[in-house]
C-alpha positions in Angstrom: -65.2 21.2 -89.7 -62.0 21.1 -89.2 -59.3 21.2 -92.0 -56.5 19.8 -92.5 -53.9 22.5 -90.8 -55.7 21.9 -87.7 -55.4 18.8 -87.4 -52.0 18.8 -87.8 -51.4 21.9 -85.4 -53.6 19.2 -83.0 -51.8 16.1 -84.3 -48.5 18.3 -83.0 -50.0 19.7 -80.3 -51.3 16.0 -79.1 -47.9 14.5 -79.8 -45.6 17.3 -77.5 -48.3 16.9 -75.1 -48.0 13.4 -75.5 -44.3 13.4 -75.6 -44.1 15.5 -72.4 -46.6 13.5 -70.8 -44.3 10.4 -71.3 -41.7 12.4 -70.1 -43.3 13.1 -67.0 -44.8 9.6 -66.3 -41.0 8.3 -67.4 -40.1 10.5 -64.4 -43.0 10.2 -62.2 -41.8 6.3 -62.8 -38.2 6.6 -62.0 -38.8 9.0 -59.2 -41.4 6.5 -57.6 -38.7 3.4 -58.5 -36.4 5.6 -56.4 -38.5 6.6 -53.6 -39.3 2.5 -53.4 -35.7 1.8 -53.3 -35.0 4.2 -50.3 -38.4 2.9 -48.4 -36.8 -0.4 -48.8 -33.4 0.7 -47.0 -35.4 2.7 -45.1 -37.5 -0.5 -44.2 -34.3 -2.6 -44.1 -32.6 -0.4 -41.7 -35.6 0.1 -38.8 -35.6 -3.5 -39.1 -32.3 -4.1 -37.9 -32.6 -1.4 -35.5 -36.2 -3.2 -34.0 -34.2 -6.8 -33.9 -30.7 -5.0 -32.6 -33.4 -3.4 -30.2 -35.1 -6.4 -29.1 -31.1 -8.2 -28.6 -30.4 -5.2 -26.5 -33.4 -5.4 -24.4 -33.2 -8.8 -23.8 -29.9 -8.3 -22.4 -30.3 -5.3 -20.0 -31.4 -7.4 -17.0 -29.6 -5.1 -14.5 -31.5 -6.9 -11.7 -28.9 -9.0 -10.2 -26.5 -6.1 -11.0 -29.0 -3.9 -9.0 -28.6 -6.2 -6.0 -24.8 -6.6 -5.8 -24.7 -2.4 -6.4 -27.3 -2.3 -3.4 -25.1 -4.4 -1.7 -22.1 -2.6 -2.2 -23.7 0.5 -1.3 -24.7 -0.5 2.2 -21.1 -1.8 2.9 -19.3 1.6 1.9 -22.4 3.6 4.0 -20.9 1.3 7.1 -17.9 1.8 6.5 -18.4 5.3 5.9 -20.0 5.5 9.1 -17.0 3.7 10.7 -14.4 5.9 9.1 -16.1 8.8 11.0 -15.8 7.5 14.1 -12.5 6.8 13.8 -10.5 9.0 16.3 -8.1 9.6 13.1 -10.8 12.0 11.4 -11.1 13.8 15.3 -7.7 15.0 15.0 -5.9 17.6 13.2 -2.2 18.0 12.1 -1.7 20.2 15.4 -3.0 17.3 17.8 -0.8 14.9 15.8 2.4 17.1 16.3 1.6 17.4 19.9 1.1 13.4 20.3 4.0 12.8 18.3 6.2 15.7 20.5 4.9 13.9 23.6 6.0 10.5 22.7 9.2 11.6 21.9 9.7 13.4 25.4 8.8 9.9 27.0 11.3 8.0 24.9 13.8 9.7 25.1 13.2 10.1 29.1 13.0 6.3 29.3 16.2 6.1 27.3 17.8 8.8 29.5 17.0 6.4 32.8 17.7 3.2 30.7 21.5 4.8 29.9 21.7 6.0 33.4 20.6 2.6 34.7 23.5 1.1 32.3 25.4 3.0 33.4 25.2 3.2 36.6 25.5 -0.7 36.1 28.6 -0.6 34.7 30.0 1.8 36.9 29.3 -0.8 39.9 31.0 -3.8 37.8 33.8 -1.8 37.2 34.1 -0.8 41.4 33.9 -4.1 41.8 36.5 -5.2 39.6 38.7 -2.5 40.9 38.2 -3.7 44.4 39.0 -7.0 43.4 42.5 -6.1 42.0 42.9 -4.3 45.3 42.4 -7.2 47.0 44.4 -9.4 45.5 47.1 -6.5 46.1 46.6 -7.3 49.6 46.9 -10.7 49.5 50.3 -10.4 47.3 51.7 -8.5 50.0 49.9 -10.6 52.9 51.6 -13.7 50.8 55.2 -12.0 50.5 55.2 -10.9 54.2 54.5 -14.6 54.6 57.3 -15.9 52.7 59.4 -13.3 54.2 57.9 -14.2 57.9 58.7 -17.9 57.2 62.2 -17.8 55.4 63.4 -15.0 58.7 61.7 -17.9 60.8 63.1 -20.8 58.8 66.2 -19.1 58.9 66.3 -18.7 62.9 65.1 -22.2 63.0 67.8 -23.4 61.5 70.6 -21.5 63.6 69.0 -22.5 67.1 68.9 -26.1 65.4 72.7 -25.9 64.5 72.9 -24.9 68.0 70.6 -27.4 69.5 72.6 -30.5 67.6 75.6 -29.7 66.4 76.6 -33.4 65.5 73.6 -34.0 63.6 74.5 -30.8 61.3 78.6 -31.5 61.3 77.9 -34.9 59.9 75.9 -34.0 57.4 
């Protein structure tokens, strides 16, 4: 049978091999304590992600959004569509300088016959003012060749009157 040294060499053997297999169920035991406290955040967090989820989802209704984009978009095609039938996209820089040269040409044409017009007008106020001092010139000296006419008459007048009555002129 078995004596007593081998017993104990079991008894040792048995107790590191009991000792290590405490050890290892000690770790076997934390490790699984660990691995149950990360499932749990792990379970926590896809939690929070499946409700933030379902919040999210519930809020993406884009339909009425869809509509008004929809909307939009036909509005920009026509005016799109507008904007290149516009005689402003026809025409380049060139064309515009030439518009722009020929407008200028015509104002400044009518402004050229408006001044001469003007002046023209002015030129006919001022004959016609110039005339009128001639005239009245005229009739100064038509009016002094009166005066004159009537004092030389007035004058003779009065010498065939003295003439004429003599009393009537002594008495006086």
């Amino acid at each position: 049978m078995m004596d007593r040294g081998e017993t104990r060499e079991q008894e040792l053997t048995a107790d590191d091999a009991t000792l290590a297999f405490n050890a290892l169920r000690q770790t076997v035991e934390k490790l699984a304590g660990d691995l149950n406290a990360e499932i749990t955040i792990i379970r926590k967090g896809m939690e929070a992600a499946f409700d933030r989820f379902d919040e999210i989802s519930r809020q993406a209704d884009f339909r009425g959004q869809h509509d008004q984009l929809s909307e939009d978009i036909v509005l920009i095609a026509e005016h799109l569509k507008t904007l290149k039938a516009s005689t402003a996209l026809r025409f380049g820089p060139e064309d515009y300088g030439r518009m722009f040269e020929l407008i200028a040409n015509r104002v400044i044409v009518n402004l050229s016959r408006s001044s001469s017009n003007q002046v023209n007008a002015v030129t006919s106020q001022l004959t016609e003012l110039v005339q009128a001092a001639r005239d009245r010139d005229q009739q100064d000296r038509w009016l002094f060749m009166a005066v004159l006419l009537g004092l030389m008459f007035g004058g003779l007048l009065m010498l065939a009157m003295v003439r004429a009555f003599p009393r009537v002129f002594l008495n006086w």
